[in-house]
C-alpha positions as CSV (number, residue, x, y, z in Angstrom):
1,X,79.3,154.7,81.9
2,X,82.5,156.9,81.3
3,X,82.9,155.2,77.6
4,X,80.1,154.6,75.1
5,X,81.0,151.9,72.5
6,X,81.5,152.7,69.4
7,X,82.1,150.2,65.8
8,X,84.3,152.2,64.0
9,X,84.3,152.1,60.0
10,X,88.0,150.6,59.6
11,X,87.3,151.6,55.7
12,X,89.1,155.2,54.9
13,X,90.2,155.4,59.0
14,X,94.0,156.4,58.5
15,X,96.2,155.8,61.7
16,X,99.4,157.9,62.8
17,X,101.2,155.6,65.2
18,X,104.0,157.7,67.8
19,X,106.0,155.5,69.4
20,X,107.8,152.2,68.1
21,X,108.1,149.6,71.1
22,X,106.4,147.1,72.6
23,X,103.5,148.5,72.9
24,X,103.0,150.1,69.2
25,X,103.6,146.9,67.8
26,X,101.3,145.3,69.6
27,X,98.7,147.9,68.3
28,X,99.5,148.1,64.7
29,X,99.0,144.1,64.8
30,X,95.3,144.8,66.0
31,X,95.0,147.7,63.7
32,X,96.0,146.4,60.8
33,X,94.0,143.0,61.4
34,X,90.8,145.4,61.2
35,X,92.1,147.3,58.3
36,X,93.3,150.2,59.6
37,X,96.0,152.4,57.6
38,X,99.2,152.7,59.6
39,X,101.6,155.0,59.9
40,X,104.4,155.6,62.1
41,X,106.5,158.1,64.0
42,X,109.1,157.9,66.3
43,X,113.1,158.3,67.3
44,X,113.7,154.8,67.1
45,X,111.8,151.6,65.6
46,X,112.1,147.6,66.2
47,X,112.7,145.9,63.5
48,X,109.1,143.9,63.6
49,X,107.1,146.8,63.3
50,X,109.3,148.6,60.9
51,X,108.5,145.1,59.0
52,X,105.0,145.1,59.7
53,X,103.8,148.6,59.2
54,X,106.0,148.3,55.6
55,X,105.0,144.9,54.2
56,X,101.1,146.7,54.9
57,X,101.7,150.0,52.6
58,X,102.3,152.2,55.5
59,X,105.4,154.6,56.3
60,X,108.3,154.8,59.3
61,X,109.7,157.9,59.8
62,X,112.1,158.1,62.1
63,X,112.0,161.6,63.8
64,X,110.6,163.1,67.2
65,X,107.6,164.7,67.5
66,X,107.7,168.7,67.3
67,X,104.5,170.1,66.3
68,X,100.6,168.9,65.7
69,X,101.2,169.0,61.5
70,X,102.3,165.6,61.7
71,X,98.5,164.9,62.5
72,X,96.8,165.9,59.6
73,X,95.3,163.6,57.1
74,X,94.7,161.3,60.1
75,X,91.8,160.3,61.7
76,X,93.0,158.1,65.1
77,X,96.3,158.9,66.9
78,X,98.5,156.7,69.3
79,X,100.3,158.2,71.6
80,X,102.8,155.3,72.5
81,X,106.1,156.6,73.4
82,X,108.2,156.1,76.7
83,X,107.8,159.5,77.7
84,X,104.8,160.3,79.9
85,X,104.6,164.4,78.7
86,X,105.3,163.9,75.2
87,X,101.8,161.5,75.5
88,X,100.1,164.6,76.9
89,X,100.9,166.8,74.7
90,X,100.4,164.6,71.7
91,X,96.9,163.9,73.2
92,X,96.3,167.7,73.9
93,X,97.0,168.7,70.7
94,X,94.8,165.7,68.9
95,X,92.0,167.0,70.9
96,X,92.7,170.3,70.4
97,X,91.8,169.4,66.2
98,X,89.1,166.9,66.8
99,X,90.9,163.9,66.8
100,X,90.9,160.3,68.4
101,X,93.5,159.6,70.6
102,X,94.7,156.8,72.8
103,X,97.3,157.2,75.2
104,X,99.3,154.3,76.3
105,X,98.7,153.2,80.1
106,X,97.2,156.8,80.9
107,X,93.0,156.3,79.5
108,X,92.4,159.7,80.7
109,X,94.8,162.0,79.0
110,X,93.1,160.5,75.5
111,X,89.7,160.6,74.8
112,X,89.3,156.6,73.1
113,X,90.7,153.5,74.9
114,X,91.8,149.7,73.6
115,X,88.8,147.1,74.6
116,X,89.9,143.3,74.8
117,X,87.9,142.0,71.7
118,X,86.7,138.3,70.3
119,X,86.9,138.1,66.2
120,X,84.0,136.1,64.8
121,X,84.2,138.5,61.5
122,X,81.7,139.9,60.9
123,X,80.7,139.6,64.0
124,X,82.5,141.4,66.7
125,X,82.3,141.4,70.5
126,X,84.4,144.5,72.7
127,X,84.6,144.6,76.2
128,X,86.0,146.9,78.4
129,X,86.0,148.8,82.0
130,X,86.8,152.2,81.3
131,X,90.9,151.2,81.1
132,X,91.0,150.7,85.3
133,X,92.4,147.1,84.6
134,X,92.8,145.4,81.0
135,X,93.8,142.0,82.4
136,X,90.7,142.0,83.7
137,X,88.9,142.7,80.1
138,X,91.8,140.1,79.1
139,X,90.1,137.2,81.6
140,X,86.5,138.1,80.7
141,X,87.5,137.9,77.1
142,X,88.8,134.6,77.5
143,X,85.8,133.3,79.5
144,X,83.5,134.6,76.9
145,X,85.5,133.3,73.6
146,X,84.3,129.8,75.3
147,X,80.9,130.4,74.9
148,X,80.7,132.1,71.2
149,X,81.3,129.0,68.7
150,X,83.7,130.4,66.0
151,X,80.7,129.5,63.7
152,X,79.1,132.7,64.5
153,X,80.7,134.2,61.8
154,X,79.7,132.4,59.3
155,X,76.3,132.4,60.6
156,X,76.4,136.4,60.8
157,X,77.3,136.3,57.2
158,X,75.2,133.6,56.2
159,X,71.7,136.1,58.0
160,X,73.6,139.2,56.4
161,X,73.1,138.1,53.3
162,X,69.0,137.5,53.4
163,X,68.3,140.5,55.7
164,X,66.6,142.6,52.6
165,X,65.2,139.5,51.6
166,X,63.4,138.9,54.7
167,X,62.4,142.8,55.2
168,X,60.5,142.3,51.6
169,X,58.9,139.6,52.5
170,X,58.0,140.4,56.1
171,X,56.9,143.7,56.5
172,X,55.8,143.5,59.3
173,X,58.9,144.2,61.9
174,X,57.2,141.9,65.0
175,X,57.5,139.2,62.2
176,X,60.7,139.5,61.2
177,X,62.1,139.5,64.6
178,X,60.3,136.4,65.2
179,X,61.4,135.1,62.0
180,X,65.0,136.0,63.2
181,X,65.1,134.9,66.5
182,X,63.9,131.7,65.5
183,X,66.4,130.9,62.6
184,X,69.9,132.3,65.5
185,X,68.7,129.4,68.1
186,X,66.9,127.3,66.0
187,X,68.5,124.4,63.1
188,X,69.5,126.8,60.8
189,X,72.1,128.1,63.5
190,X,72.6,124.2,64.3
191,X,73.3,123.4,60.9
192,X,75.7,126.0,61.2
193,X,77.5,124.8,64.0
194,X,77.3,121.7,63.4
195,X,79.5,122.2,59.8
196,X,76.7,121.9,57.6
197,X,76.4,125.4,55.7
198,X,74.7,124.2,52.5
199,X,71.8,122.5,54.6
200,X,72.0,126.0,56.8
201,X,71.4,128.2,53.8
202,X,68.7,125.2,52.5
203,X,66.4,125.6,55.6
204,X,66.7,129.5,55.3
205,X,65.5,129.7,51.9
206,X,62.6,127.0,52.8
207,X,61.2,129.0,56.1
208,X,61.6,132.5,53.7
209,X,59.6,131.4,50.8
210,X,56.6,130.0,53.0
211,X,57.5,133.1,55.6
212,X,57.0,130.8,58.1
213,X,59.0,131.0,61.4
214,X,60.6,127.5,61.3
215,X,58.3,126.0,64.2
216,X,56.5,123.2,63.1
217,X,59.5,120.5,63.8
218,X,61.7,120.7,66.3
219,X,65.1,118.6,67.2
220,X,66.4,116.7,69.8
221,X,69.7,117.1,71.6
222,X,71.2,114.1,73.3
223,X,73.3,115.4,76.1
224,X,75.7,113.4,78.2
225,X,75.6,115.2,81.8
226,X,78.9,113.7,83.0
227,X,79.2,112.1,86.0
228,X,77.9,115.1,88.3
229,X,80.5,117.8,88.9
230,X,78.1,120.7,86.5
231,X,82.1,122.1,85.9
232,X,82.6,118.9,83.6
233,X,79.4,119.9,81.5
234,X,81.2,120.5,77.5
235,X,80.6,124.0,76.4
236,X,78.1,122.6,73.2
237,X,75.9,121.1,76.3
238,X,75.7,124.1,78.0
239,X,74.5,126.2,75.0
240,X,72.2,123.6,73.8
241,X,70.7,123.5,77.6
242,X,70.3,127.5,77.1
243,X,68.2,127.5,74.0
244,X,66.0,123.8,75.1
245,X,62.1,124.2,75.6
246,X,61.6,120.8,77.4
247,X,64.3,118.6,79.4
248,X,63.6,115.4,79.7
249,X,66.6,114.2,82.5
250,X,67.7,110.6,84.2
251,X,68.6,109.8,87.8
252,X,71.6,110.2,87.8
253,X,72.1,113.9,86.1
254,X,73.5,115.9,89.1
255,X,71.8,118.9,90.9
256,X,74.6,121.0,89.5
257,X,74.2,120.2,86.4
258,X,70.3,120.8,86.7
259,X,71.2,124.2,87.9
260,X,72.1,125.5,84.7
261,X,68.5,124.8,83.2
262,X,67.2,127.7,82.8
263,X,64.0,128.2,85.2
264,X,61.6,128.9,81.8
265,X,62.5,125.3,80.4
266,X,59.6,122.1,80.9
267,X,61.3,119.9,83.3
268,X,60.4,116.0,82.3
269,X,61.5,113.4,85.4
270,X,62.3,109.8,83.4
271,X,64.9,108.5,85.6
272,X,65.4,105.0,86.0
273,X,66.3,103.3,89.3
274,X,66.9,98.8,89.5
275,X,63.2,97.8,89.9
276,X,61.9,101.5,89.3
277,X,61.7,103.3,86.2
278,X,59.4,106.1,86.2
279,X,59.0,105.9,82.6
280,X,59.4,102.9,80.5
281,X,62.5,103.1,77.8
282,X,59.9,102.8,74.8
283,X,57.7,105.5,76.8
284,X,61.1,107.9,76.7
285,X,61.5,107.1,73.2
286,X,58.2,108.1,72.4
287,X,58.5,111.3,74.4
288,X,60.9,112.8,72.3
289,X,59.2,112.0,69.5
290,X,55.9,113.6,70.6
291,X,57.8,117.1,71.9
292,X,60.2,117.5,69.1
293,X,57.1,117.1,66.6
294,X,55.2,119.9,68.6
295,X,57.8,122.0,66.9
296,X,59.9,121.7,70.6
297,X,63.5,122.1,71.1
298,X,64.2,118.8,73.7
299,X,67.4,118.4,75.3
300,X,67.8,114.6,76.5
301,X,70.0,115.0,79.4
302,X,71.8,111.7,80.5
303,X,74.7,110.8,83.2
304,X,77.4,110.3,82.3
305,X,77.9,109.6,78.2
306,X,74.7,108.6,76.6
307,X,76.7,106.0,74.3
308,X,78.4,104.2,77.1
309,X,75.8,102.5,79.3
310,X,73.4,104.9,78.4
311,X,70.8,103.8,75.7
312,X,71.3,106.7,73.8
313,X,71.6,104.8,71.1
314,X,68.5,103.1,71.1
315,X,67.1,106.5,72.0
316,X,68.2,107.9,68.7
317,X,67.2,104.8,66.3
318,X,63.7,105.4,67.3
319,X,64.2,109.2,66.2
320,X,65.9,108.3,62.8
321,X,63.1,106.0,62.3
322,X,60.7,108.8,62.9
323,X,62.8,111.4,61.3
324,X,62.5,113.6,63.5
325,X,66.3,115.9,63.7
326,X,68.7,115.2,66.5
327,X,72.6,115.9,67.6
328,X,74.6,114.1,70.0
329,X,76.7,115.8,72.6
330,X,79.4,113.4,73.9
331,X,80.1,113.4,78.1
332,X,82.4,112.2,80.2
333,X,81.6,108.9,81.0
334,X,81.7,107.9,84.7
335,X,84.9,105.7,84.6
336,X,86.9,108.7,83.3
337,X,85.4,111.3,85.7
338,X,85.1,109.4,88.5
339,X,88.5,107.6,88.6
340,X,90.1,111.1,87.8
341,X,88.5,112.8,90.4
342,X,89.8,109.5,92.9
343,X,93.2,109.5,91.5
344,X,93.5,106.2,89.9
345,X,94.7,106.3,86.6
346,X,92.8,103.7,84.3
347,X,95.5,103.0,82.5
348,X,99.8,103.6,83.9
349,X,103.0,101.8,82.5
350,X,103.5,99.8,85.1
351,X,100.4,98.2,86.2
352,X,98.0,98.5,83.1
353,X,97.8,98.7,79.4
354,X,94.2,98.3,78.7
355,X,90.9,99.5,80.5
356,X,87.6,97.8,80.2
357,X,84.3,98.8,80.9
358,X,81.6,96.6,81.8
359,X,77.7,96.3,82.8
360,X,77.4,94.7,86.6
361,X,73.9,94.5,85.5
362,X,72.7,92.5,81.9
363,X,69.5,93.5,80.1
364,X,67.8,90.3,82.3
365,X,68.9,91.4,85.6
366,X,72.0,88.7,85.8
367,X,75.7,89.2,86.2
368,X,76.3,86.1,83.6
369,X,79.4,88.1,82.1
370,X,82.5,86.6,79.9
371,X,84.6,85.9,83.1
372,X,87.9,84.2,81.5
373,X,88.1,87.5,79.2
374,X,87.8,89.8,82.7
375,X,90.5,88.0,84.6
376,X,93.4,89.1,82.4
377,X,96.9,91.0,84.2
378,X,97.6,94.3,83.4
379,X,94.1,95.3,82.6
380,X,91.9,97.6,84.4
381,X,87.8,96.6,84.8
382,X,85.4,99.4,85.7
383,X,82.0,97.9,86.4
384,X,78.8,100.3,85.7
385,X,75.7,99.6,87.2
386,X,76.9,97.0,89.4
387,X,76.4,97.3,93.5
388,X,73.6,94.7,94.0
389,X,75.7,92.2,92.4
390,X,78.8,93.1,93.7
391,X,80.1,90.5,96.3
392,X,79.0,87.6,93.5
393,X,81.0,89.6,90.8
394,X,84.2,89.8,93.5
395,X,83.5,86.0,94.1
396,X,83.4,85.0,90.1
397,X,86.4,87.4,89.6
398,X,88.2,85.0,92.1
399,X,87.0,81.8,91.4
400,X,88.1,82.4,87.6
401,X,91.4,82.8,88.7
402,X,92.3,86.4,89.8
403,X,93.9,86.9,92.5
404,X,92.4,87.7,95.9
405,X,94.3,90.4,97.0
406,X,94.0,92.6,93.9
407,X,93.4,96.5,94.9
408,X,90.0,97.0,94.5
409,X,87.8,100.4,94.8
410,X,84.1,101.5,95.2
411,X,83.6,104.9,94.1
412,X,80.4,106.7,95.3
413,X,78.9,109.7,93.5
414,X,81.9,110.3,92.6
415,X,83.3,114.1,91.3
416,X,80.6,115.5,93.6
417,X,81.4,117.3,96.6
418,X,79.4,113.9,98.4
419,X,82.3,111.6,96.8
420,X,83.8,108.9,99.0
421,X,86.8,106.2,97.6
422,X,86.2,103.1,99.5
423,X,89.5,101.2,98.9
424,X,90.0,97.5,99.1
425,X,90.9,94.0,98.2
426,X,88.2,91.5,95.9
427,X,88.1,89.4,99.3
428,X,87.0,92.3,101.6
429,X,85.0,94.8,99.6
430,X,81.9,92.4,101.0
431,X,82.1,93.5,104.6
432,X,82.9,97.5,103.2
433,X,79.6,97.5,101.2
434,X,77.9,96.5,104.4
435,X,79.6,98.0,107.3
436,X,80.1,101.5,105.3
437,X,76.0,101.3,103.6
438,X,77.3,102.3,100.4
439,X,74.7,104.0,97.9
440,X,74.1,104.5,94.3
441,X,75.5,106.1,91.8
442,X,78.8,103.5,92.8
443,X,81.4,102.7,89.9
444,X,83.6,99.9,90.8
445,X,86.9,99.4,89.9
446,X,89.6,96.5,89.5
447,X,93.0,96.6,89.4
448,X,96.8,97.4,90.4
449,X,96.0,101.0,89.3
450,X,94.1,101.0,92.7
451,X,97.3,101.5,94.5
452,X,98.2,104.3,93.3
453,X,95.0,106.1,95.0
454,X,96.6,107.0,98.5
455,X,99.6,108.8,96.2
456,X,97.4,110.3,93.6
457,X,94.4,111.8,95.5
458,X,93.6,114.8,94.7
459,X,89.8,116.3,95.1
460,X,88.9,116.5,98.7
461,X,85.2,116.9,99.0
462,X,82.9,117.9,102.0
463,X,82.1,114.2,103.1
């Protein structure tokens, strides 16, 4: 490691800026964001940084540089001009007197470089690769500002402000860093993120006057796992996945997506197949119950969106009834994903101005659906759940007056590289189902909207 980072006090740090392009501005932006004094010196200015460096208190002076005087009182120096030996020597000389100095597009002539940085104030992260390629840092930086919840702030400042608290009342330094861990990636950081900062502060105050380390309830998080591709995962599912103890996951949650458990979390099987659930709904329900109250953080993972099709919310009354804590993530619901990933549009202009989604299976095991409200023009269906009773729901679809020849198409496991589009017409999909043995998960979907699939295609996957 050719650089060792380093948090500069921004406090009484003056700055002495040569050079007044592109470049400089660009610099005094960042410097003066982190409270850095700015100066500058150069034979010609823009306008926007003669603005800027003014409008913050500093000074423009309009001159060459001659001589290292101009350096003294400062503590960082830029050397940003056009002119590749006037940086040397301007670097030279800073050295020469103890200085920091950063030379523009040349690392090594300075002795302190530029990292790309994410701003969570207080908190702040830096990254950088000893100046060989700042688009690089650039990428990484934009990567990692995905995964750090602007909330962190306030959650830094929220800890910052109990930290001497908590060392008087827990001596003891394996304690407090208990105590500490537990309240970042337990439901006082939730309550952060989740908006919530007078609870946040609440629950700190609680676990510091009984210096307890906030473990005797824990929370459930009801995750919708999309419809299988692990890239369509939302960034809040991913971080809840990384700090679960238990997962309790259904059928139809992907390998991918199961991928990015990490291999320390409980792994709970409660998937439900027609005629086969390995765990009863009430049995689930009770599940999170029991594992949250062992003071467990349990991430519910379900396909798809747990509120569409998903029982998530009968999942959650029996947790409100037991009051026992719990968030909802939202997914993408297989309709969207997989019709996306098929290119049929759910909705278009010209062929449909409503989309409907509907069970192919009721709570009995029947198809007995609303069929006069299905068969409507300019509307697309999307039937969950529904390959068993397929050919009768093509048959009712017709006999209710739709017509025969509308475009219809069976999506298998769809988004996954194992996706196949099966396209057809309500009068033919019969002999597809049986001559192609299509398998679950299948979403099926009716209407003009199917046409455009030949034209719209997009994903090609390994099948």
């Amino acid at each position: 490691m050719s650089y060792f980072p380093l948090f500069h006090n921004t406090q009484n740090l003056k700055t002495l800026i040569v050079g007044g392009g592109k470049i400089a501005l660009r610099r005094t932006n960042s410097l003066l964001d982190a409270g850095v004094a700015c100066d500058i010196l150069a034979t010609a200015v823009t306008e926007p940084l003669r603005t800027l460096v003014e409008s913050a208190g500093g000074t423009v002076t309009i001159n060459a540089y001659t001589n290292d005087e101009v350096m003294l009182g400062y503590g960082l120096i830029l050397a940003v001009t056009d002119d590749r030996a006037i940086n040397q020597a301007i670097a030279q000389h800073a050295k020469a007197m103890g200085l920091l100095v950063n030379v523009a597009d040349a690392p090594d002539d300075g002795n302190v470089i530029f990292g790309a940085t994410i701003d969570r104030a207080p908190l702040t992260i830096a990254i950088n690769n000893g100046g060989a390629s700042p688009v690089l840092s650039s990428i990484l930086r934009q990567q990692l500002e995905q995964f750090v919840p602007k909330a962190y702030g306030q959650l830094s400042t929220l800890v910052g402000r109990y930290r001497e608290q908590v060392k008087q009342s827990l001596p003891s330094t394996t304690d407090r860093s208990s105590f500490w861990h537990q309240v970042l990636q337990g439901a006082v950081a939730e309550a952060v993120f989740s908006g919530k900062q007078d609870e946040a502060e609440a629950l700190l105050k609680k676990a510091l006057i009984s210096a307890n380390t906030l473990g005797e309830q824990g929370e459930v998080y009801l995750i919708g796992a999309g419809p299988g591709d692990p890239d369509l995962l939302t960034l809040r599912a991913f971080r809840l996945l990384q700090k679960a103890d238990v997962v309790l996951y259904d059928a139809l949650v992907s390998d991918g997506v199961m991928a990015l458990v990490p291999p320390s979390v409980e792994r709970v099987y409660v998937g439900k197949r027609r005629a086969n659930h390995s765990v009863p709904q009430t049995g689930i329900n009770q599940l999170l119950v029991e594992y949250a109250q062992q003071g467990k953080r349990v991430a519910r993972l379900k396909g798809g969106d747990p509120f569409i099709f998903g029982r998530g919310g009968e999942e959650i009354e029996t947790l409100a009834e037991q009051q026992v804590p719990f968030q909802v993530v939202p997914g993408i619901t297989a309709a969207s994903g997989c019709s996306a990933y098929s290119g049929i549009p759910l909705t278009h202009r010209d062929y449909a101005q409503s989309v409907r989604f509907v069970t192919g299976q009721l709570r009995d095991g029947s198809v007995n659906l609303a069929w006069p409200e299905l068969v409507v023009e300019g509307q697309t269906l999307v039937f969950y759940m529904g390959l068993k009773g397929l050919p009768y729901i093509c048959e009712q679809l017709i006999a209710h007056g739709m017509d025969a020849t509308m475009p219809v198409a069976l999506i298998e496991k769809g988004t996954t590289q194992d996706q196949r589009v099966l396209v057809s017409d309500l009068t033919g999909l019969t002999d597809i189902i049986e001559a192609e043995h299509v398998m679950s998960p299948s979403l099926f979907v009716v209407g003009r909207v199917v046409s455009l699939h030949a034209k719209l295609a997009w994903f090609v996957s390994e099948r």
